[in-house]
Each structure stands twice: as C-alpha cells, then as structure tokens.
C-alpha positions in Angstrom: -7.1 -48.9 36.4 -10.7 -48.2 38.2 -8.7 -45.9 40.7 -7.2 -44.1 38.2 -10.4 -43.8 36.1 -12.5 -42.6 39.0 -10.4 -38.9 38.8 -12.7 -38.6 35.7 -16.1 -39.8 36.6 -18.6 -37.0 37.8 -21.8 -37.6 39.3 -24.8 -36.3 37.7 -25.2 -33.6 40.5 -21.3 -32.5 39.8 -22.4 -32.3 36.4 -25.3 -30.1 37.2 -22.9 -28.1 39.2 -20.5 -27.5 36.2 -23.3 -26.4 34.1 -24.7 -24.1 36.7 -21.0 -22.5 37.1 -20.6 -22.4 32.9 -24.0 -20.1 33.2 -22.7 -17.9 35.5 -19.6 -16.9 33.9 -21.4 -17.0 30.4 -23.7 -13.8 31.7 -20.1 -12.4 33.6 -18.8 -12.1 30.1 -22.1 -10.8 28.4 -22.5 -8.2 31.0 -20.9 -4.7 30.5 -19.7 -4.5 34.5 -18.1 -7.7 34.5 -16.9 -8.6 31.1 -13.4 -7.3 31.5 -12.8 -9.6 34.6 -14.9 -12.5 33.2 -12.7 -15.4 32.1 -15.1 -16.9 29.3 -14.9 -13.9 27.5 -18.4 -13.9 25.1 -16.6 -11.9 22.3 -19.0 -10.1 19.8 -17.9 -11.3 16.6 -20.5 -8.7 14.2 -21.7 -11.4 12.4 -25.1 -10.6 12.1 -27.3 -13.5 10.4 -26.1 -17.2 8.9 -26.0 -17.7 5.1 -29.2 -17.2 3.2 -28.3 -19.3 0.0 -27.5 -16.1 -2.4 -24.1 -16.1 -1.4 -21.8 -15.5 -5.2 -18.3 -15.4 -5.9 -14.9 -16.2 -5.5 -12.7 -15.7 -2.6 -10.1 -16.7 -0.3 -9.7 -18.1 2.9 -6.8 -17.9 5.7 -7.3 -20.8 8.2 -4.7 -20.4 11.0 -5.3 -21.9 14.7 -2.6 -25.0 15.2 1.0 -25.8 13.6 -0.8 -25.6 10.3 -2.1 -22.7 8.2 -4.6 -23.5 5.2 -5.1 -21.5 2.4 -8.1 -22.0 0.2 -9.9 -20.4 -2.8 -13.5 -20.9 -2.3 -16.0 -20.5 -5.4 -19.7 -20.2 -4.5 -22.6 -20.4 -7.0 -25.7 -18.9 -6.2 -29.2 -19.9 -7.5 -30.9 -23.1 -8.5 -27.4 -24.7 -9.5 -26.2 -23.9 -6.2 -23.1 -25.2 -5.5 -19.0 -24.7 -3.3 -16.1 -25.8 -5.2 -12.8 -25.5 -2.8 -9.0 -25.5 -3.7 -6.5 -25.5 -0.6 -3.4 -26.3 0.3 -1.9 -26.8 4.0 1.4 -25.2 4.9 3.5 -26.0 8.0 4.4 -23.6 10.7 7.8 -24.0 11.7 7.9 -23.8 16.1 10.8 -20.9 15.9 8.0 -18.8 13.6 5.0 -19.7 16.0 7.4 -18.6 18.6 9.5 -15.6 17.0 8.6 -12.5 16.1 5.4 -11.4 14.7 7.0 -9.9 11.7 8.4 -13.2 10.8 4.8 -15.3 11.6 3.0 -12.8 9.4 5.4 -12.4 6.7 5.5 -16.7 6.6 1.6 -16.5 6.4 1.8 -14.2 2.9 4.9 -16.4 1.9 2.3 -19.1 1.7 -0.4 -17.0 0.5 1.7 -16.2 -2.7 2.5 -19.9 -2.9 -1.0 -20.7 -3.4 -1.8 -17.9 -5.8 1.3 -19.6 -7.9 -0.2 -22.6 -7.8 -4.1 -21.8 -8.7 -2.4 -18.9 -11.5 -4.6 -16.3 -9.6 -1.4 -13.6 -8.7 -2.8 -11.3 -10.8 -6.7 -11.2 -9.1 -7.4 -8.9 -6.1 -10.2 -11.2 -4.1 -11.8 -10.4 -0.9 -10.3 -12.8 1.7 -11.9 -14.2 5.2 -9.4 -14.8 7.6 -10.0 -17.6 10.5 -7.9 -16.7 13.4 -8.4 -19.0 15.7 -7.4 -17.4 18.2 -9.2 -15.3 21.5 -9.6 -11.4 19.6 -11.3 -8.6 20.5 -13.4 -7.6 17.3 -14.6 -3.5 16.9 -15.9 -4.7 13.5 -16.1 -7.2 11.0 -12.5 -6.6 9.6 -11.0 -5.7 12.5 -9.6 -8.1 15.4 -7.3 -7.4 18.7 -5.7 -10.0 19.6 -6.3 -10.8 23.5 -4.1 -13.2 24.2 -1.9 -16.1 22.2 -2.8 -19.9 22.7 -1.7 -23.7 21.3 1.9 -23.0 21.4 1.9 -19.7 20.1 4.5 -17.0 21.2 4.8 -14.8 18.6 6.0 -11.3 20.2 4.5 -8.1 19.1 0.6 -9.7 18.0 -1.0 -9.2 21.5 -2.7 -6.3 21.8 -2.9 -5.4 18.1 -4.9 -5.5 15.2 -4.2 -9.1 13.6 -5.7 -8.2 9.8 -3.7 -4.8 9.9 -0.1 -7.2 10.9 -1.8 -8.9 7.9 -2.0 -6.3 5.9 1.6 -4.7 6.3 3.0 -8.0 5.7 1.0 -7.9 2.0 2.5 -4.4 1.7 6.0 -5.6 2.9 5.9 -8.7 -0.1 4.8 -6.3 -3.0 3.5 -9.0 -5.1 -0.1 -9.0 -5.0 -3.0 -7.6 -3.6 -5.6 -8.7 -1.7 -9.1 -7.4 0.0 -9.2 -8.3 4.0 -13.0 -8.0 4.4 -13.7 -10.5 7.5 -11.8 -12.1 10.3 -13.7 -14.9 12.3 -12.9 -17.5 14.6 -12.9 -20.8 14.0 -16.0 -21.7 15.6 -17.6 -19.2 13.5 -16.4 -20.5 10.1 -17.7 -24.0 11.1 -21.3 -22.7 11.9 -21.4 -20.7 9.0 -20.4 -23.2 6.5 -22.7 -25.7 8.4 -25.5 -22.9 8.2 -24.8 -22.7 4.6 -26.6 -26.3 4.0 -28.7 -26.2 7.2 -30.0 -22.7 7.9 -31.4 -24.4 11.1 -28.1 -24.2 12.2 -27.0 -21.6 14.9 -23.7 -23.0 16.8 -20.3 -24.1 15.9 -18.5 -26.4 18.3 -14.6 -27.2 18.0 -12.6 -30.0 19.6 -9.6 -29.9 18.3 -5.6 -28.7 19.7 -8.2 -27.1 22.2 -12.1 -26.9 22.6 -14.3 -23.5 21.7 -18.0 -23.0 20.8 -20.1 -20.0 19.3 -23.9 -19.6 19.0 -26.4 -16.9 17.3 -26.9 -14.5 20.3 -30.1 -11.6 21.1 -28.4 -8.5 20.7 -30.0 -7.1 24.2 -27.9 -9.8 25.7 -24.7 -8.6 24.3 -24.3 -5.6 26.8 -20.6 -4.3 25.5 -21.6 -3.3 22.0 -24.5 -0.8 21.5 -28.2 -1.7 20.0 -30.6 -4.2 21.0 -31.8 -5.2 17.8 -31.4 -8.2 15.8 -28.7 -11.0 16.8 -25.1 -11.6 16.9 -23.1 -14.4 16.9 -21.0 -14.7 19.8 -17.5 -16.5 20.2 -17.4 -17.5 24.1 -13.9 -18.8 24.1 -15.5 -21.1 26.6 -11.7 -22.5 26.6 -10.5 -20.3 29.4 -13.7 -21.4 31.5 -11.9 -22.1 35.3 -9.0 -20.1 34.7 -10.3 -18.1 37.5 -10.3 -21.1 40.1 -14.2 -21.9 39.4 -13.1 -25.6 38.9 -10.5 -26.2 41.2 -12.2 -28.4 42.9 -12.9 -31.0 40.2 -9.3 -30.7 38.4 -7.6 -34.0 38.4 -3.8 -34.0 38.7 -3.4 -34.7 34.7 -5.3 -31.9 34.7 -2.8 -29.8 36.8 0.4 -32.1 34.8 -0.8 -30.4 31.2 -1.5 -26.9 32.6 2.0 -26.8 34.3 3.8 -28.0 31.7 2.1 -25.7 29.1 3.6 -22.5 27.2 1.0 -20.9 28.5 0.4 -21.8 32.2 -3.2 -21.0 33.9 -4.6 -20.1 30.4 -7.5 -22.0 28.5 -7.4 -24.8 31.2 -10.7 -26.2 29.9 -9.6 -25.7 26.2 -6.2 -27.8 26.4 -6.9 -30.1 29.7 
C-alpha cells in the first residue's frame, strides 16, 4: 500500500516546482505571442465586474458540462427584500447524443428546454437566458462562444469550431415553439463565482472539481494581451484543465495517470482536468 501511495506524494520543493510551471504557462496564455500555442488557454470571458446587488428579473439558465443538462428559471429581487428563488429540473444526456451529431445534441438540449417551459406554464414568455457551457470556447463577446475543443465524453460532430449559442439558436428556430433571448454564455467556473459574488462581493474566483477540474478569477485588463483596452478588469476562464498537455508534467505523471489519459475519448487533452 505505502509503495503504491508514494506515486502520489510530492515534496514541498516538487510542489514549488508545479507552481512555478502553472505560472509560466498562465502568462503563455495571457500573452498575445504565445497564447495560440499555450495549453492553459486564459480565455477572456467579457465579464466585466461581479454582481452589485441591483440585479432584477426573471430568467433562464442552460447548465450543460457532464451527462446531465439542467435547466432552471431563476427569479431575482432586487432591493432591501433582496432575494433568488430557483426552479430546475435535470435532464439526461443519452451517450449516442453526447456522441452524435451536433444537430441531434442541440435539438435534445431545446427538447428539454420546452419540457421545462411545460412544466413552470412559461411557453408563452420570451426571457433572456444564460447559457453555462462548460466547455473550453473562445468568447468575441458576451453572447458569443467558439467552441475550441470537446471534453468529458463529448463527441458531438460539427460543434468544434463554431458558434455554440448560434447551434443554439438554430435549434430554437428548428422547434418553432417558443422563443427565447440568448444574452450570455459563461463557463462554469464563471457561473459559480458569480453566484458566490452575488452574496459575497469579496469574492473574485470560481473553482470546479467535478467530471474534471477548471478555475476563473477577476483579471487587470492590461494583463489580458489578446483583447484590446487596458482598462478595468475581466474575468478570465484559464481552462487550467489542459495544464501539461504539452509535456510540462511528464515527469511527475504516475502510471494511473497515463492508464486514464490512454483510455480516454479524448487522449492527451485536459490531462490535469480528468487525471
């Protein structure tokens, strides 16, 4: 047992050593010259500032990053009576639609959508909706999201390298029942901080550990060299997941480590996220 637990021990100076790599490939992926090359990939997110407390309204939420997608209506109350009432409800995603065709995955995703406007008797109200893709995505703006690369299982053909809320989009388009507002998407890490944020406006990351491991934090614009201005802040999603999928960590992988990554959909991707 002590032989095999030794694989995972680090010294404090191997620790120190990880951190020291993790730094240099954070300012490889907030550097203009080396981001497209860098593996942790510091992806602006335009979030610009965390909750203030005058936050009003209804809304939806998508949640999709595993084998299950949430939908939620989310009512927030502004003012001395401040308060978040949530509905959801948690659909399954079937393995031949996380790895079919991206048609299919997006058209399940406003199946359940209009399942859950059913249910709440809402079919009729067009609400702005947030949508947590949980996945690595290039953002140009708030409402707008490449997607870089697939992860957790996913397959879906026809998603990488396009806009994820436009495939959302057509598919509301394609169902003809309702309509609906796309005005944010966000990673998961960013949903977490902000909702954290929204009781503790100290807060300024959001950490994941879940079907794989992801962090965002409240970044100085003049750090962010691949989208113009230096003013302000924005909160950055690091996709710290794919940190030694160039090698940097070879030397400390164990050989579960190298078991999971082989046997993986995806192999030599997110080896940090899903080791």
């Amino acid at each position: 047992m002590s032989q095999t637990l030794a694989e995972f021990r680090l010294s404090k100076n191997q620790l120190l050593e990880v951190k020291k790599r993790m730094k240099v490939e954070i300012e490889r992926g907030l550097k203009k010259d080396s981001h497209k090359d860098a593996t942790v990939k510091m992806l602006p997110t335009f979030v610009r500032s965390t909750p203030d407390g005058t936050e009003n309204g209804d809304f939806l939420a998508l949640d999709l990053g595993g084998t299950n997608f949430r939908v939620l209506l989310v009512k927030i109350r502004s003012g001395k009576r401040r308060s978040v009432e949530m509905h959801n409800k948690i659909y399954a995603i079937p393995i031949e639609v996380m790895q079919g065709t991206g048609e299919e995955l997006f058209d399940h995703i406003v199946h359940c959508i209009s399942d859950f406007l059913d249910y709440m008797g809402m079919k009729s109200a067009r609400l702005p909706l947030g949508f947590t893709f949980s996945f690595p995505c290039h953002q140009t703006s708030l409402d707008a999201g490449i997607l870089v690369t697939w992860t957790k299982g996913f397959k879906a053909t026809d998603c990488e390298g396009e806009d994820v809320v436009e495939l959302l989009r057509e598919a509301i388009k394609r169902k003809e029942e309702f309509e609906l507002d796309v005005v944010a998407i966000v990673n998961d890490t960013v949903g977490t901080m902000m909702t954290c944020a929204y009781e503790e406006p100290t807060c300024e990351v959001g950490l994941i550990a879940g079907t794989g491991s992801n962090a965002c934090y409240m970044e100085e614009m003049k750090n962010i060299e691949i989208v113009p201005g230096t003013e302000g802040r924005m909160c950055v999603n690091m996709e710290w997941g794919a940190f030694g999928d160039n090698g940097c960590l070879d030397d400390i992988r164990t050989t579960y480590d190298q078991a999971v990554d082989e046997n993986s959909l995806n192999e030599g991707k997110q080896r940090l996220g899903c080791s």
